[in-house]
N, C-alpha and C positions, 0 to 999 in steps of 0.2 A: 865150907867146901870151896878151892877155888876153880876160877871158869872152866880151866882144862879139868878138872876130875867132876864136875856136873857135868861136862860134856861127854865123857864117856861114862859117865852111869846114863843117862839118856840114851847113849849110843847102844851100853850095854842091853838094857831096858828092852828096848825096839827089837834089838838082836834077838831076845828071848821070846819074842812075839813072831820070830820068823822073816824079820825084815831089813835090810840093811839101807840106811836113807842117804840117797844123794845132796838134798837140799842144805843148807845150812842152815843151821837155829842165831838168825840174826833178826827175829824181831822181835822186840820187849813185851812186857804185858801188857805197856797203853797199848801199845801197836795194835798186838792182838783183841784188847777189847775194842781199839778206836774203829778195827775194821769189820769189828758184827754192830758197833754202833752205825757207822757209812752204809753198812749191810740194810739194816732197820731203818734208818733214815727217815727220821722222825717229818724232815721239808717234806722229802718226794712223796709219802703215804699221804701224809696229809694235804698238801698242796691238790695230788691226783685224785683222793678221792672227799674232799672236802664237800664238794655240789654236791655229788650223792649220797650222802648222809644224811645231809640237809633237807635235801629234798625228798628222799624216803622216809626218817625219821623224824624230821623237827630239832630242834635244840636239843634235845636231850638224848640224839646218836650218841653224845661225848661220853656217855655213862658204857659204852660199849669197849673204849678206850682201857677203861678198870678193869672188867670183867674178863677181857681175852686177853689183858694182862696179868691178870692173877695167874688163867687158865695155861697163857703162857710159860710161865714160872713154873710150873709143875714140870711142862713136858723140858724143860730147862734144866731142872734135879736132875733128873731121869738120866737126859743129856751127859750131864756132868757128872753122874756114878758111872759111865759108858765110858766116858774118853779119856777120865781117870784111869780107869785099868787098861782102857786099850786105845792110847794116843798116838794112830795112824792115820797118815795123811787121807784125804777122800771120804771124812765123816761116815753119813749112814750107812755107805758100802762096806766096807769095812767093820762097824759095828755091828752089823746086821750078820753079817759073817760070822762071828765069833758066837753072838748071841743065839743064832740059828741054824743057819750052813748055806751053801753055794746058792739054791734055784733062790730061796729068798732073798739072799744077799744080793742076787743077782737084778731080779724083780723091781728091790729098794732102792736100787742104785740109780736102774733104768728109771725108773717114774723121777726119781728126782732130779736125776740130768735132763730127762726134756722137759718137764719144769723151770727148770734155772736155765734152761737157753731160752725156753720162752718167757721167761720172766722178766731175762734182759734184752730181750726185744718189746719186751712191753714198757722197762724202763726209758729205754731208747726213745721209743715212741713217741710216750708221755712226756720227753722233753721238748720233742719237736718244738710246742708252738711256744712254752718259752724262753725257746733260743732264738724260732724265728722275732719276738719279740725284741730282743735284746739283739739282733744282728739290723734288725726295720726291715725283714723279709715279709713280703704279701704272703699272708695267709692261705693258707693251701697242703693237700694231699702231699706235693711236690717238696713243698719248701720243709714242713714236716717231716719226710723222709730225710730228704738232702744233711738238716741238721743232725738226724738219727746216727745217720750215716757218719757223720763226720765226730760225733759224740763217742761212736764204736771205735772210730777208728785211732781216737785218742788214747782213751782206755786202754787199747791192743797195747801201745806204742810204750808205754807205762809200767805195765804187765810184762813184756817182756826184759826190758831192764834190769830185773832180777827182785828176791825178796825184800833187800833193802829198800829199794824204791818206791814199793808196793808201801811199804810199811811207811817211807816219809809220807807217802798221800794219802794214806787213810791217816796218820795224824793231821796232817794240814787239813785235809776235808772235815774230821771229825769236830777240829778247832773253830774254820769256818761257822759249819752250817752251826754249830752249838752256840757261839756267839752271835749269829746272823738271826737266829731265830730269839733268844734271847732279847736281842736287840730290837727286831722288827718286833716280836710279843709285847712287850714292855712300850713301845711307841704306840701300838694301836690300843693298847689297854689304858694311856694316858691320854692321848688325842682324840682316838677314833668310839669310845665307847660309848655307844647305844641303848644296851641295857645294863640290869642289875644280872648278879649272880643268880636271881631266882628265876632266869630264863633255861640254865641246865636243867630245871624238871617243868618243860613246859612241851608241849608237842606242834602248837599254831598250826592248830587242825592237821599236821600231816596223817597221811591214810584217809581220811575223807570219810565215806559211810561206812569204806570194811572193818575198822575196829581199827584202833593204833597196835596190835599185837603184833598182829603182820609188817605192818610198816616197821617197827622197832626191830622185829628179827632179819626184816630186810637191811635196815643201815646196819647191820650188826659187820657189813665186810668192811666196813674202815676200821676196825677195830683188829678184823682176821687179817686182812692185807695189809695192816701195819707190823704186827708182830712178827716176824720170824725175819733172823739174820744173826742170830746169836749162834747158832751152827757154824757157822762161817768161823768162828773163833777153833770149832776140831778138824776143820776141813784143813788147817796148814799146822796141823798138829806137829810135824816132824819140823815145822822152822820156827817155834818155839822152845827157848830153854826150861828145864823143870815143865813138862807142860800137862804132867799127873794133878798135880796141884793148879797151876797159872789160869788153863783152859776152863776150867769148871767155874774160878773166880770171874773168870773175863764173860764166860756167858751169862750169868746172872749182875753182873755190873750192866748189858749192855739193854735186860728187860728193865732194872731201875731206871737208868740215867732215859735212853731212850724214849722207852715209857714215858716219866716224867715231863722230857720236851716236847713229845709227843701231845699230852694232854694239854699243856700251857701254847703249842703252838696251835691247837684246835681253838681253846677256851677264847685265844684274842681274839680269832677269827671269828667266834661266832660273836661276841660280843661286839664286835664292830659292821657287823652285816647290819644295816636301816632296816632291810624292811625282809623280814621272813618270808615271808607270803609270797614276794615278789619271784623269793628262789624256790619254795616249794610248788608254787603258782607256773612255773618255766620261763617267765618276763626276765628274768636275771639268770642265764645261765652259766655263767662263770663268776660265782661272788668273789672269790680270791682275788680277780687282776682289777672286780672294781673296787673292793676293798683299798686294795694297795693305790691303785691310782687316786681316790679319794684322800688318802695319808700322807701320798711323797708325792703326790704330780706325777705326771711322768716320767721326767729326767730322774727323781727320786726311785721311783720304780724300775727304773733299768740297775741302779746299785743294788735292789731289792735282788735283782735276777740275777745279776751275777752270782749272789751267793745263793739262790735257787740251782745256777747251774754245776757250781762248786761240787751240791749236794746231789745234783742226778751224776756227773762224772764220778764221785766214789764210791756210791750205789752201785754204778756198773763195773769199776773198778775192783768191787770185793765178788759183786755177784761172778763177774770172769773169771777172778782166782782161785773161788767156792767149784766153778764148773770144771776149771782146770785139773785141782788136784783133785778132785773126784774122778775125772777119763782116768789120770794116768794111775790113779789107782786100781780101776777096774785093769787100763792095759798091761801095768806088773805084773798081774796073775794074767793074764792072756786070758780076757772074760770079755772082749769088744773086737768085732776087725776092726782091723787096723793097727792093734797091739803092738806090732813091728816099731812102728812110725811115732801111736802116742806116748810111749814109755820113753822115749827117748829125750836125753837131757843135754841143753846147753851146758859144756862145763865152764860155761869163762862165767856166765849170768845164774847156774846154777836153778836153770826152772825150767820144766819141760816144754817148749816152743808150740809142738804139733798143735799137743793141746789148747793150747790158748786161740790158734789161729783159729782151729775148728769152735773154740768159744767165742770168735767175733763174727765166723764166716755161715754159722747158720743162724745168729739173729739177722743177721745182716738180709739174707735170704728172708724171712719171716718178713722183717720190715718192706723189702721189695714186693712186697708179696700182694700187702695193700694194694699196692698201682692198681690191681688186678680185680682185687676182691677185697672189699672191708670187710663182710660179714667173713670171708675165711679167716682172716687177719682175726679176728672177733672171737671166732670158734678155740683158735689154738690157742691165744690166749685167756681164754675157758679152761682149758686142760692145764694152764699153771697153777690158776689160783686152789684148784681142788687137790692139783700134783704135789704143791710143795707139802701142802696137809697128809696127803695121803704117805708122802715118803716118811715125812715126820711120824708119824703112827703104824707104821711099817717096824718100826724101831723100837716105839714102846710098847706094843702088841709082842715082838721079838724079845724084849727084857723083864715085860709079864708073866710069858711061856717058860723062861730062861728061869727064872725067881723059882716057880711054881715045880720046875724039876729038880732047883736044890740052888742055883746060882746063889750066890754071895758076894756083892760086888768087895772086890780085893783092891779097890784104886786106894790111896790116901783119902779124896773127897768120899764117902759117901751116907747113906741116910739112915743105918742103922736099924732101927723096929721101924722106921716109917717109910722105910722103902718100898715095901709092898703099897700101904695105903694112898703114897704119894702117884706110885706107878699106874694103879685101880682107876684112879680118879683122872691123871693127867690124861690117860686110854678114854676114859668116858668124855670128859671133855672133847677130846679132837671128833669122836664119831661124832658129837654132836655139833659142831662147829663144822661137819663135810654135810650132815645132813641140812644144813641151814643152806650152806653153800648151794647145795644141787636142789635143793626147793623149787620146783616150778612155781612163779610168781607173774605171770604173764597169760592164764585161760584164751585169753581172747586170740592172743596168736597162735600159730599154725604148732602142733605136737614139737616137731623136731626142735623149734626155735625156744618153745618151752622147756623143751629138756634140755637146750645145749651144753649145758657146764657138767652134768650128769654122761650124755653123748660124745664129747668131748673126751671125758676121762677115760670114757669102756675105749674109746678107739683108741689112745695113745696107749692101756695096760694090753689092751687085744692084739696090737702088734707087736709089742715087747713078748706076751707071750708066745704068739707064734714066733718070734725070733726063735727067743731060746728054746719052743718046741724042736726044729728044724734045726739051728746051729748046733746046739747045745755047748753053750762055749762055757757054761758052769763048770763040766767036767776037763779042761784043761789045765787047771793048775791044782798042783796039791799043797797049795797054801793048805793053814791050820783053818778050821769051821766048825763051829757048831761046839766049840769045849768048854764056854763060857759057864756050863753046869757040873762039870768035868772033874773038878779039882785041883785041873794039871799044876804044878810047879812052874814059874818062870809068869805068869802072868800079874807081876806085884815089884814095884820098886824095893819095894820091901824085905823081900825074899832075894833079892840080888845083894841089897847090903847084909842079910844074913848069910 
């Protein structure tokens, strides 16, 4: 088939789904997997939450790394029989739609937008201090922001340039940090190692008198806040070509590969930490930068952080274009004020502008925010880490439902007799992966500060639901919803070349 007649089966395709796309399908399938890889970002997860692994679980967090990757993988399939049949831009919005109807679609979309702006406010954040680092800024609230800020406003600048662009930086990012980590892995497992491999099944007393059970289910979030960013690959579903097929491959490439550097960029690290005790003990609170200064000195450790920052700039860079096409999704159907404004498209750049700004201008806000208050700073980014989960299982709770009234996924990908059992399980999985999440693990402090991540989530669903109590912006558009059990015709590449 050549370019022009895939491009209009694609176009046709979309057509029969109800939607006619502005964007153009210019970016390949590394693109697309390199940018749920930058999404995932094996440095930034790790690098952010390395200490606290460590220091909640001992050495053998890293077995946590396996396990919500496997878990991962499931909600991944699932994923990938979804955006096989219905590859529209703005991910779970949209599939949630089909698979369900408007108020949930609506629901799914909302949790996971203010997730993903809070999440790249937390990326932002988390690079602060090593940019201030790598710039020789004094450490500080100030200087942390400052770099935040100036991290976001790269990213903006990138993003709006159009798909093409988007797509060269998540390849150069994905090249970078995969070699950078590679590199720096391989260095500190040659130079700097401390132990044997038989330290992955050791604890060095972490949890102390309560049992290591709690402590192991505590470090279980560097495992949860590594995995997801493989979504990111249906979220620009319409500027991918063939992307019935491409997108399902590109999400489960980006749980392997990622995964994999993921685990090896842990494994160096733990194995060149001297002294455990000293990081689960609080004497060492940042092992990573003494790590790295131990390996390369300092001036070595500033090339380290370059490609540290490579890896938070494309991070922020897929998570903006994840949030992006998500608004302007909702805003085509007229499902958000503002609808007017965010559907609205560059044609010379071919990407919707509003929305991107509104994706840099309320983390931007979030980060200011700190000046003010770190514990609020604290709290909203509470409500990401349980938001992204919950959007994610908002979807396969929807293609559970979906299954169980007759659905049949119709994409090219999908799983055949093991759809149900895969779908059963990836749904078990997440509830139990939110209930870890929201686990009060702190008795001693005050209830609320206990519950926060639980607290957190009820307030960001509590106002999405009084939104759409009051707005009701669900019943604006009469897009297609809910027919995913249906049977309708036109929902299948397939049925187009028949």
């Amino acid at each position: 088939m050549t370019g022009e007649a895939a491009r209009d089966r694609d176009a046709e395709h979309l057509s029969s789904l109800g939607y006619e796309s502005k964007f153009r399908r210019e970016m390949s399938p590394w693109a697309n997997f390199a940018l749920g890889f930058t999404y995932l970002s094996p440095v930034v997860g790790i690098y952010t939450l390395f200490a606290f692994g460590l220091m909640a679980g001992g050495p053998a967090m890293i077995w946590w790394l396996v396990i919500v990757g496997l878990g991962q993988l499931l909600v991944a399939l699932v994923f990938g029989e979804v955006v096989s049949q219905y590859p529209v831009a703005g991910g779970v919005y949209p599939w949630a739609r089909r698979l369900w109807g408007r108020k949930w679609a609506w629901m799914t979309g909302w949790v996971y937008l203010v997730a993903l702006l809070t999440t790249i406010a937390a990326v932002v954040y988390g690079s602060g201090p090593y940019l201030a680092q790598l710039l020789s800024f004094a450490p500080g609230t100030a200087s942390t922001i400052t770099c935040a800020l100036i991290l976001l406003g790269i990213a903006l600048a990138i993003n709006m340039m159009g798909t093409k662009w988007l797509a060269y930086a998540a390849m150069i990012g994905f090249t970078a940090e995969l070699l950078g980590a590679l590199a720096v892995g391989s260095w500190l497992l040659l130079t700097e190692r401390h132990h044997g491999l038989g330290a992955v099944f050791s604890t060095e007393g972490a949890g102390g008198d309560g049992g290591y059970f709690a402590a192991f289910t505590a470090a279980a979030l560097i495992g949860i806040f590594q995995y997801y960013g493989f979504e990111a690959c249906g979220d620009v579903a319409e500027e991918v070509p063939d992307p019935t097929r491409r997108i399902p491959k590109a999400m489960r490439m980006t749980i392997y590969v990622g995964g994999a550097a993921a685990i090896f960029v842990c494994l160096s690290l733990l194995l060149a930490v001297s002294d455990y005790a000293a990081v689960i003990g609080g004497q060492d609170p940042d092992p990573v930068t003494s790590v790295l200064h131990a390996a390369f000195g300092e001036e070595g450790t500033k090339v380290v952080l370059i490609v540290v920052m490579l890896s938070f700039l494309s991070c922020t860079l897929s998570l903006m274009a994840a949030a992006s096409r998500l608004m302007y999704a909702y805003a085509r159907d007229d499902m958000i004020m503002g609808s007017h404004l965010l559907r609205k498209f560059d044609e010379t750049r071919h990407v919707p502008p509003y929305t991107m700004l509104v994706g840099a201008a309320v983390p931007a806000v979030i980060v200011l925010g700190s000046i003010f208050s770190t514990k609020a700073l604290t709290s909203i980014i509470s409500f990401a880490t349980l938001g992204i989960y919950l959007g994610f299982h908002m979807v396969t709770f929807a293609a559970l439902r979906a299954r169980l009234k007759g659905w049949v996924p119709s994409g090219p990908f999908n799983l055949g007799r093991w759809g149900m059992a895969v779908n059963v399980i990836a749904l078990a999985y997440g509830v139990l992966a939110m209930i870890n999440m929201a686990w009060p693990r702190t008795p001693d402090a005050p209830w609320y500060d206990n519950w926060l991540v639980a607290l957190s989530a009820a307030v960001g669903v509590g106002i999405g639901a009084i939104y759409l109590t009051v707005a009701r912006r669900h019943e604006r558009s009469d897009a297609a919803h809910g027919d995913a059990a249906s049977g309708r015709p036109g929902t299948s590449p397939e049925r187009i070349l028949d």
